[in-house]
C-alpha positions, 0 to 999 in steps of 0.5 A, a space after each residue: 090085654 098087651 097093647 092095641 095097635 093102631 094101624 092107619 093107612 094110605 094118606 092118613 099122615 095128611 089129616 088135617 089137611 085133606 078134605 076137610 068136608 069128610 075128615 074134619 081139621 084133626 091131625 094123625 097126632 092128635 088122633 095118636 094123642 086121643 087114643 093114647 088118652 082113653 086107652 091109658 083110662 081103659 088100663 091098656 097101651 096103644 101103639 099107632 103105626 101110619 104107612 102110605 105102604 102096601 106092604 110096610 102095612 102087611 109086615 106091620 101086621 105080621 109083627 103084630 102077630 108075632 108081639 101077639 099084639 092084644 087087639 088091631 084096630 085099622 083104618 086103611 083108608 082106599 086100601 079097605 076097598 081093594 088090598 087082599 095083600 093087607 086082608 090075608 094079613 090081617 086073617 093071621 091074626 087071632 086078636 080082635 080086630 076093629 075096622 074103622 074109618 071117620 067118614 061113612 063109607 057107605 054114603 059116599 062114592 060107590 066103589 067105598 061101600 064094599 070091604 074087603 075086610 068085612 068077612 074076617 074084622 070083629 067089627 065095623 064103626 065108621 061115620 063118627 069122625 074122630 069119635 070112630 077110633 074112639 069107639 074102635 078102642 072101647 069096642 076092641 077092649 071089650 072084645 077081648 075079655 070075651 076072647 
């Protein structure tokens, strides 16, 4: 495997300082820094990327495509819910892909139980905080021997 690309989404950047209730007190940095640990023990390199960008998001996909990127792991925040934009994008890729996200979306507000990612995504992890992206990366690596 290549590279696994973390992509995080809408307001992301602010971890740590949101909502401390659903997102703990961990910052994006320490997230990146978690990542990159397990990934150098699982033997592959992990690349984050975070826009609060619609479109920064779809063209970093692309590029994703295009570097034939070895997995996508995303965590697109309220854009999970709604951007088709970034759902299209991310239908380009032959790569596994992992949604994830640290909250459960499905015990929260009404309007965040539905993804529109679900139909095209690997996979789903979500409710585990930190531990989600942890997961995401384990389930990617081990997707991709498969693929």
């Amino acid at each position: 495997m290549k590279t696994v690309l973390m992509l995080h989404g809408i307001n992301h950047n602010m971890f740590g300082k949101r909502d401390p209730v659903q997102y703990g007190t961990i910052t994006l940095a320490e997230i990146d820094a978690r990542l990159q640990a397990l990934g150098f023990e699982l033997g592959v390199q992990v690349e984050s990327f975070q826009t609060n960008s619609e479109g920064a998001m779809c063209e970093r996909i692309h590029q994703a495509f295009e570097e034939r990127c070895g997995a996508v792991l995303i965590n697109a925040g309220a854009w999970t819910h709604y951007s088709y934009g970034i759902r299209d994008a991310l239908a380009i890729l032959t790569c596994p892909v992992v949604e994830l996200h640290m909250s459960n979306i499905h015990a929260r507000e009404p309007f965040r139980h539905h993804s529109v990612f679900a139909e095209i995504v690997d996979g789903q992890i979500c409710g585990f905080g930190v531990e989600s992206y942890l997961l995401a990366l384990r389930a990617a690596v081990a997707q991709n021997k498969h693929k």
